[in-house]
Each structure stands twice: as structure tokens, then as C-alpha cells.
C-alpha positions as CSV (number, residue, x, y, z in Angstrom):
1,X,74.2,260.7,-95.3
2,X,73.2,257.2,-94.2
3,X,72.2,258.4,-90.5
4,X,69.9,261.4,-91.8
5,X,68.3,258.7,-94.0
6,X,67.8,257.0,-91.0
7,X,66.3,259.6,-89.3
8,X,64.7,260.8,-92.2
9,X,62.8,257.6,-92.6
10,X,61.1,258.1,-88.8
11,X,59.2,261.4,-90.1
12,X,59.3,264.5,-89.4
13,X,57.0,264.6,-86.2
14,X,59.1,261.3,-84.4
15,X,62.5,263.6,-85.2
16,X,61.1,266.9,-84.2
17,X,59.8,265.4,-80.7
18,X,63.0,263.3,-80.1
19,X,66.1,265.4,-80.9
20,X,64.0,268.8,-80.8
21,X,61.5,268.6,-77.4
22,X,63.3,265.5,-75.9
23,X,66.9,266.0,-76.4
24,X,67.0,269.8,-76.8
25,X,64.3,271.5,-74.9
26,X,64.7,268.7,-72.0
27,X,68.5,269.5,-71.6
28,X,68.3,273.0,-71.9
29,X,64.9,273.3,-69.3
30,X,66.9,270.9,-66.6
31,X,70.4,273.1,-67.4
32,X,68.6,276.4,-67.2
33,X,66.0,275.9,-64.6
34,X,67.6,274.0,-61.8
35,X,71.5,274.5,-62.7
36,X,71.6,278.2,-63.2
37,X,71.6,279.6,-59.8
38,X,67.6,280.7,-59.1
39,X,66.5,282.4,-56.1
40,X,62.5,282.2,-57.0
41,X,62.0,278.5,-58.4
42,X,58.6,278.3,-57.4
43,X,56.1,275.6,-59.6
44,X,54.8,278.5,-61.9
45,X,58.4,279.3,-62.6
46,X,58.9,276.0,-63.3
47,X,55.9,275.0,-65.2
48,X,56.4,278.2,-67.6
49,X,60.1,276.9,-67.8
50,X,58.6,273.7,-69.0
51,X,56.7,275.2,-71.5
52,X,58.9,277.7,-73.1
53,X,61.6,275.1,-73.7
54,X,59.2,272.5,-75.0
55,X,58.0,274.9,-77.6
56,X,61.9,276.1,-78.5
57,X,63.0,272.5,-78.7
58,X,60.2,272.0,-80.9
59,X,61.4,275.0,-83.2
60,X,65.1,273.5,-83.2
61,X,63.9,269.8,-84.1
62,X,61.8,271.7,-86.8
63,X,64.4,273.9,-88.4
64,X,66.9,271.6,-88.7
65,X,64.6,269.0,-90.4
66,X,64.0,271.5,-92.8
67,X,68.0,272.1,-92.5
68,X,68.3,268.7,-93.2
69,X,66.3,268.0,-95.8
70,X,67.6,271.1,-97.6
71,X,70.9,269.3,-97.5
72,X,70.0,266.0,-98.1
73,X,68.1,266.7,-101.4
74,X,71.0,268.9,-102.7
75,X,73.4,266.2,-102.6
76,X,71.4,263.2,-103.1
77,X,71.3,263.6,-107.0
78,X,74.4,264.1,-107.3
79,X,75.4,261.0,-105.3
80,X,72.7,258.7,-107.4
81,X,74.5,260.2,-110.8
């Protein structure tokens, strides 16, 4: 509880951008695009690569805020009681 409060108390945007875009779509772009065997890596490749795994980390950080939050505010009253 305590570390989602944590993170919870950076906002939404900060979370979505770091563990969504930065840690998800960033890992998953480098493991997909240059460690998955690629005949044609050319730059469009690459810069479409970029793209579409920026925008899906974006959708992970974003659900599971919402995930999160769903969570959070189910038990929190139940904890305060």
C-alpha cells in the first residue's frame, strides 16, 4: 500500500511516463527492435518501432493507474475503519 501511495502522490501523468513509456515501452522497443533477430532495421523501421511502443507503454502505465487506483480505494476504507 505504502509504495502505490507513493506513487500515487507523483500523479498520474509522472507514473504513466515513467513505469509506462520509460520503463515499459523503452524495454520492450530496445528487446523487440534490436534483440529479436531483424533482417530490415532500417531508420523508418526504427522510428515506427519507437513510436508504437511509446504509445503501448503509455496504454500499460495508464491502465494500471486506473488498476491501481481501483485497488487502492477498495481497500483503503477498510484499512482506515
Amino acid at each position: 500500500m505504502r509504495r502505490w501511495e507513493k506513487a500515487r502522490a507523483g500523479g498520474m501523468t509522472r507514473f504513466v511516463l515513467l513505469r509506462g513509456v520509460l520503463s515499459y515501452g523503452l524495454t520492450m522497443f530496445v528487446l523487440m527492435t534490436f534483440i529479436v533477430q531483424r533482417d530490415d532495421l532500417s531508420a523508418r523501421f526504427i522510428a515506427i518501432s519507437a513510436l508504437l511502443w511509446s504509445v503501448g507503454g503509455a496504454v500499460f502505465g495508464a491502465l494500471t493507474w486506473f488498476l491501481m487506483e481501483r485497488i487502492y480505494r477498495k481497500f483503503v476504507p477498510k484499512i482506515m475503519a
